[in-house]
N, C-alpha and C positions, 0 to 999 in steps of 0.2 A: 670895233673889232678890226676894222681895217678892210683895204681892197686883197681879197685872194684870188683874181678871175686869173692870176698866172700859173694857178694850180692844173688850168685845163691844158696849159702846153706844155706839163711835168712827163717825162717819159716812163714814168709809174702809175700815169691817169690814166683811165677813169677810176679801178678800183682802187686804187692806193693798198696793193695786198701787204706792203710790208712797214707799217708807222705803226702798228698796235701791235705789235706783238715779236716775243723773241725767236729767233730764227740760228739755226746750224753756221756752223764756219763756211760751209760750202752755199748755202745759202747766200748768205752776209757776202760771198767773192762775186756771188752773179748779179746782186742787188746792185754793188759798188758799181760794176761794167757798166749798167744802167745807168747809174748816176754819172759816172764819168764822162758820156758824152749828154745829157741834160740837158738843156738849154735854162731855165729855170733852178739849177743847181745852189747858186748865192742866193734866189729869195728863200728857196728852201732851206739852208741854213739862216738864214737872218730870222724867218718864223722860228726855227725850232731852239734857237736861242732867249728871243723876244721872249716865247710861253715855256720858256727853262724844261725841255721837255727834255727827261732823265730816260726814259726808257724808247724803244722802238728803234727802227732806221729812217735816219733824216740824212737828205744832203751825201750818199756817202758814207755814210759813219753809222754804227750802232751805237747807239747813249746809251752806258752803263754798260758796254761789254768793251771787253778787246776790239781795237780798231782792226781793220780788215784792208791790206794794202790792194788796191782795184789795179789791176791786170796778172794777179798772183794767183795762181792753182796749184 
């Protein structure tokens, strides 16, 4: 499965509110800000790559919606 202890320095940890589920445009802009400064950003795309994961917010981006440019209101 792989080492993921870098999910605990993700700036969406400990809940992780937004990987399972789809979420509003406005949503999706305050998520990205989050991601934006991440530290953990690239392993979190390289998992949601790896497990082809089509749906939720990873890294920045919603899989399977419109991308959402992060610093845009």
């Amino acid at each position: 499965m792989g080492d993921h202890s870098w999910l605990g320095f993700a700036k969406c940890s400990p809940a992780l509110p937004f990987i399972n589920r789809e979420v509003s445009r406005e949503q999706q802009r305050k998520m990205a800000n989050v991601c934006a400064s991440c530290p953990v950003m690239a392993n979190c795309l390289s998992l949601a790559n790896r497990q082809q994961h089509l749906e939720g917010f990873w890294a920045g981006r919603s899989r399977g919606q419109q991308v959402v440019e992060v610093g845009r209101r």
